[in-house]
N, C-alpha and C positions, 0 to 999 in steps of 0.2 A: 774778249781777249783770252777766253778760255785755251784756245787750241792755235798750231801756227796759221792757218787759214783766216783766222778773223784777226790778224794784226798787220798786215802787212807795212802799214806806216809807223809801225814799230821796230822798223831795223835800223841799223845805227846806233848810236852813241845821243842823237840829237834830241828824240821825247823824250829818255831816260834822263837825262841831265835838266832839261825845260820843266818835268813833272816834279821830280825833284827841289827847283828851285820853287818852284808853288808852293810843296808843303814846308820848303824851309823859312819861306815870309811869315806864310800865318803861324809855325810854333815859334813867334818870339813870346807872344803874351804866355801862352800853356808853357812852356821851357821855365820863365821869372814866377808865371804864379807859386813851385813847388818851393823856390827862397825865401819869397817875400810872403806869400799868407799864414804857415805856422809859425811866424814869429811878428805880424803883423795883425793878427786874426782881427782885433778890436778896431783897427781903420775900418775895417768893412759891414761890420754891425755882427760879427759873430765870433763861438766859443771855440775851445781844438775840437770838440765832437766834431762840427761842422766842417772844422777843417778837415779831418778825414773825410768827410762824407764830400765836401767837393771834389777832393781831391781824386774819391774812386768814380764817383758817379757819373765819369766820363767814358770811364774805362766799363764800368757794368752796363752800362748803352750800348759800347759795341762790342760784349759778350751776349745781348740778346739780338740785337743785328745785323751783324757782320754777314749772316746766309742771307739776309735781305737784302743790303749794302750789295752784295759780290752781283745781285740777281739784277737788282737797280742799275746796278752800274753799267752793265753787260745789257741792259733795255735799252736805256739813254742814250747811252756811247760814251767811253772815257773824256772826250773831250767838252761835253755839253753836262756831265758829271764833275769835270775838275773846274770848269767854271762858277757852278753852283757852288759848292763846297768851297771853295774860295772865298766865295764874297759870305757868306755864315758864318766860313773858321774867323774872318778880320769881324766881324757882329758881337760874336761870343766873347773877344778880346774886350772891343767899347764896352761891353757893358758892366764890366770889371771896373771901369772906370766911371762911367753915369751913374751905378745905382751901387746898393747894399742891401745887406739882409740874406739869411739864407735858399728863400725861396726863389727869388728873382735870378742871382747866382749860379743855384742848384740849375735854373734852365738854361742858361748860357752852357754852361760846363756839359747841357745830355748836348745844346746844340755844337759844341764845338767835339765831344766825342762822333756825334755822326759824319761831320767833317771830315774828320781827322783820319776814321775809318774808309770813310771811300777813298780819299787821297792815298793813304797807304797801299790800297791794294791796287792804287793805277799805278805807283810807281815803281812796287812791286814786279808787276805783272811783264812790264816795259824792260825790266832790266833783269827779269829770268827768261825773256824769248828765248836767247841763245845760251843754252844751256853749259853747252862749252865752256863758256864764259860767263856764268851767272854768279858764280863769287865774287867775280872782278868784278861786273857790272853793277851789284847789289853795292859792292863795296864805295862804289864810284858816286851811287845816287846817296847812300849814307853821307857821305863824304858831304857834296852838296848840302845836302837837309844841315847839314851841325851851325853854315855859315849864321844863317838869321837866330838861331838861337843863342851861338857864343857872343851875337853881338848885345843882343838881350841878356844876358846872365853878368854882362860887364859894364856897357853903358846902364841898362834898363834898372842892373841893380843899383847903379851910383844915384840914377836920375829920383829911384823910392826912397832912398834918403836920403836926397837934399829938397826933392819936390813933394812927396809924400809916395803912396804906393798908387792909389788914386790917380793921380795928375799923369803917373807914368804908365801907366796900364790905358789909361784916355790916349794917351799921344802914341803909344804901341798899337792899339786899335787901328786908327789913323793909317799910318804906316801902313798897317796892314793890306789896306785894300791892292796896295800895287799888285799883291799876285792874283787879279781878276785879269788882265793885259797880258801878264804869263800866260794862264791858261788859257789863254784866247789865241796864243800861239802855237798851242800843242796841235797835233794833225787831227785831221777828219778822216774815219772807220769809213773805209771803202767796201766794206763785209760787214757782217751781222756775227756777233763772236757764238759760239754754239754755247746754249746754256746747262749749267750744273747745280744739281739742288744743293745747297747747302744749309743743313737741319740748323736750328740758332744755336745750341751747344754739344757741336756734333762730337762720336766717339773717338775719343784719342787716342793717336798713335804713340808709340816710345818717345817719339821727336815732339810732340806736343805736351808731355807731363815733364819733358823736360824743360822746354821752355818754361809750362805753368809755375816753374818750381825759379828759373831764372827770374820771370815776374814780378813773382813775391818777393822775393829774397835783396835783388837787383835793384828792378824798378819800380818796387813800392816800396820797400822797408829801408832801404840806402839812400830812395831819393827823399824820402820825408823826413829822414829823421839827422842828415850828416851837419844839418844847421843845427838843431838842436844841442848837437853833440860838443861843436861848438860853442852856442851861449853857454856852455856852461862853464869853458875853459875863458873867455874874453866877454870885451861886451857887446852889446845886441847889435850895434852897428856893424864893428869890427866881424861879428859872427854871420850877417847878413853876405856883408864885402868879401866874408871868407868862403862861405857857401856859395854866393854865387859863381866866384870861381873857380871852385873844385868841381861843381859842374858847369860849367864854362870849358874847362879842360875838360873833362867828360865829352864835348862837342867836338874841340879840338884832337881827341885821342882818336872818337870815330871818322873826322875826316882826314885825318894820317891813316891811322891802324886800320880801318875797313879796307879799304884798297887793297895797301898790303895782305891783310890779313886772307880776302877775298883769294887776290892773286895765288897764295900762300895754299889755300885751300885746292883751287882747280886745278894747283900743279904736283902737291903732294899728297894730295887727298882730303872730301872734305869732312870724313870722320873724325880723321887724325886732329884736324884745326878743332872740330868739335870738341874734343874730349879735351882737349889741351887749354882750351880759351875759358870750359866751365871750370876746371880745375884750379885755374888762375886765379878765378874770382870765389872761389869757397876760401881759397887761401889769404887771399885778402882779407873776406868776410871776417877770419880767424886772428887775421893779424890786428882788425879795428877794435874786436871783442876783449884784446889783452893789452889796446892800449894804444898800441903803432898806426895812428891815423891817418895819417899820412899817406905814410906806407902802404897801408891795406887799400885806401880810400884808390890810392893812384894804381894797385892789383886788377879791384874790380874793376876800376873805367877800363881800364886794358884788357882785360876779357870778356867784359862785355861787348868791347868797341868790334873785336873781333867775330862775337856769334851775331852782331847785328847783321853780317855779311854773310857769312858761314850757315845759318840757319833757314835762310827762304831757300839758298841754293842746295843743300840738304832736301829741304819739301820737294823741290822741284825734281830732283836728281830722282826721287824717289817715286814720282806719279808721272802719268802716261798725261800727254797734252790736253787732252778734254779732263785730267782732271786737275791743272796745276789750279785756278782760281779757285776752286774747290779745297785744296791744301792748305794753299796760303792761308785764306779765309780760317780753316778750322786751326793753325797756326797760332794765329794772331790773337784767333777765339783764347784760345787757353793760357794764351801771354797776356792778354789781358785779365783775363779771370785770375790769374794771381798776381796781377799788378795792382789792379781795383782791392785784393784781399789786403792788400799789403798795407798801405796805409790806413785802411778799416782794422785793421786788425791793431798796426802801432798805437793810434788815436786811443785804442778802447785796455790795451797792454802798458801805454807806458807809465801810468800814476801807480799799477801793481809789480811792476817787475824791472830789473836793472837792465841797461843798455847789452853790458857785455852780456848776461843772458839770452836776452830777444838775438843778440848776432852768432852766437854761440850755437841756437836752434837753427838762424840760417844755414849754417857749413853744415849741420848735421841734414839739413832739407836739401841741398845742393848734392851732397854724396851720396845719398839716396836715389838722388833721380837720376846722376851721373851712373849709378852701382844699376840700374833700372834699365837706362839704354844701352849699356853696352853687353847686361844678359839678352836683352831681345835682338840686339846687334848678331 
């Protein structure tokens, strides 16, 4: 799916939204695990070290494979690619629920990072063909992906504490398997996509140290740590219940605001959405550090909700057809590599240092890499 020549069953609206709804089934368990395990750690036979180390260890899989993934995928064919990976990502979920201990865990979590990785870049790939329309489109498959997880960060989280975490992670699994029957509806490659090397952490562009920097800051250090922030304000429950729906809404914001924001992008520009969606979320970041949780908490989801759109269609706007899987890939690389830092880093930060400090360094990492893209811009 490198180039338009190897997609042809990729025009429309139709895989883009079918691939989409695949990876939105199997992230119900990965969505609840970021609620419920740092405040549940001892249901499952381990410490917070481990829980940061789960928690990246998904994400450092597919910083070392993602050039593999993109190479794999583009061998296979997306459709006999989103199959496999389907039934894995529903595997990695059950076994959250069967077993315990860090070992056992630790391999579900590399098997549901290389899941999670191919699916990304099929539904990616699907919904920047037309470039034109690659904000809207991205926005659109966002939009879909948030549905299985807000169900999971609201039902899934009631169901961990009234049934355990265990019990609900077992019946999430479960569930999961539906989107093997999704993917079995996506189309069949009538062409051979042309292939593009991509190194495992290839050299980053402006657009890529931006993201690295969204990652961390975002989607590791905001999503591990916004429970926390509340046990300390209420109790473990009520802070589970709370967490789980402020990212709950986080799914909810990207399947409103990606759209929009998408749209927003391919009509007025997608730097301008760029710069304006990270800005949102530094200011959040600044607002959670002095107190305003809320506040800031609902900033970030809203600019992030918005670069989740804004940012493949960036990659793509920017490379010639044979090399957008190539972009994407190395994209994703560096959003992961400070996604995986992020909660490795909180896990190993927060017994030495205050909350408002760790978020404090965020906004200052965030206008860095904002102050970074738009001199090479």
């Amino acid at each position: 799916m490198a180039g338009s020549t190897a997609q042809p069953a990729a025009s429309g609206l139709g895989p883009t939204s079918r691939s989409a709804g695949v990876l939105s089934i199997v992230l119900m368990g990965d969505a609840l695990l970021y609620v419920v395990l740092p405040v549940s750690a001892a249901a499952f036979g381990i410490g917070l070290v481990w829980v940061g180390i789960l928690l990246s260890a998904n994400r450092f899989v597919r910083i070392l494979a993602y050039g593999a993934i993109a190479r794999a995928t583009q061998r296979l064919g997306v459709r006999r690619a989103a199959i496999a990976t389907a039934f894995t990502g529903a595997v990695s979920t059950l076994m959250f629920g069967a077993f315990d201990g860090g070992p056992v865990l630790l391999l579900a979590r590399l098997m549901w990072g290389l899941s999670f990785a191919a699916l990304t870049l099929i539904c990616l790939a699907y919904a920047v063909d037309d470039r034109k329309q690659a904000g809207a489109r991205v926005g659109l498959s966002r939009a879909i992906q948030q549905a299985g997880p807000a169900l999971s960060l609201t039902a899934g989280a009631w169901l961990a504490g009234a049934a355990g975490p265990q019990t609900a992670f077992l019946f999430i699994g479960l569930v999961s398997f539906i989107a093997v029957p999704f993917a079995m509806a996506l189309p069949r490659e009538t062409m051979a996509a042309e292939r593009e090397r991509t190194p495992w952490l290839p050299r980053p562009q402006s657009l890529d140290l931006l993201f690295f920097a969204v990652g961390f800051a975002v989607d590791g250090v905001f999503t591990m740590t916004i429970t926390l922030i509340l046990a300390d304000i209420v109790s473990l429950e009520t802070a589970i219940l709370s967490g789980g729906a402020i990212l709950a809404f986080r799914r909810a914001a990207e399947a409103i605001v990606a759209p929009l924001g998408g749209l927003m992008g391919d009509r007025l520009g997608i730097g301008k959405a760029l710069f304006a969606s990270t800005l949102l979320c530094a200011a959040g970041m600044a607002a959670i550090a002095m107190g305003w949780i809320v506040v800031g908490a609902v900033a970030v989801i809203v600019g992030r909700a918005v670069l989740a759109a804004v940012g493949p269609a960036a990659a793509a706007q920017r490379s010639g057809h044979r090399q957008i899987m190539h972009r994407l890939a190395a994209m994703q690389t560096w959003r992961d590599f400070g996604a995986a830092l992020g909660p490795l880093t909180s896990g190993f930060l927060l017994a030495r240092v205050e909350m408002p400090a760790l978020y404090g360094a965020m906004v200052v990492l965030l206008a860095i890499a904002l102050t970074f893209q738009i001199w090479r811009r």
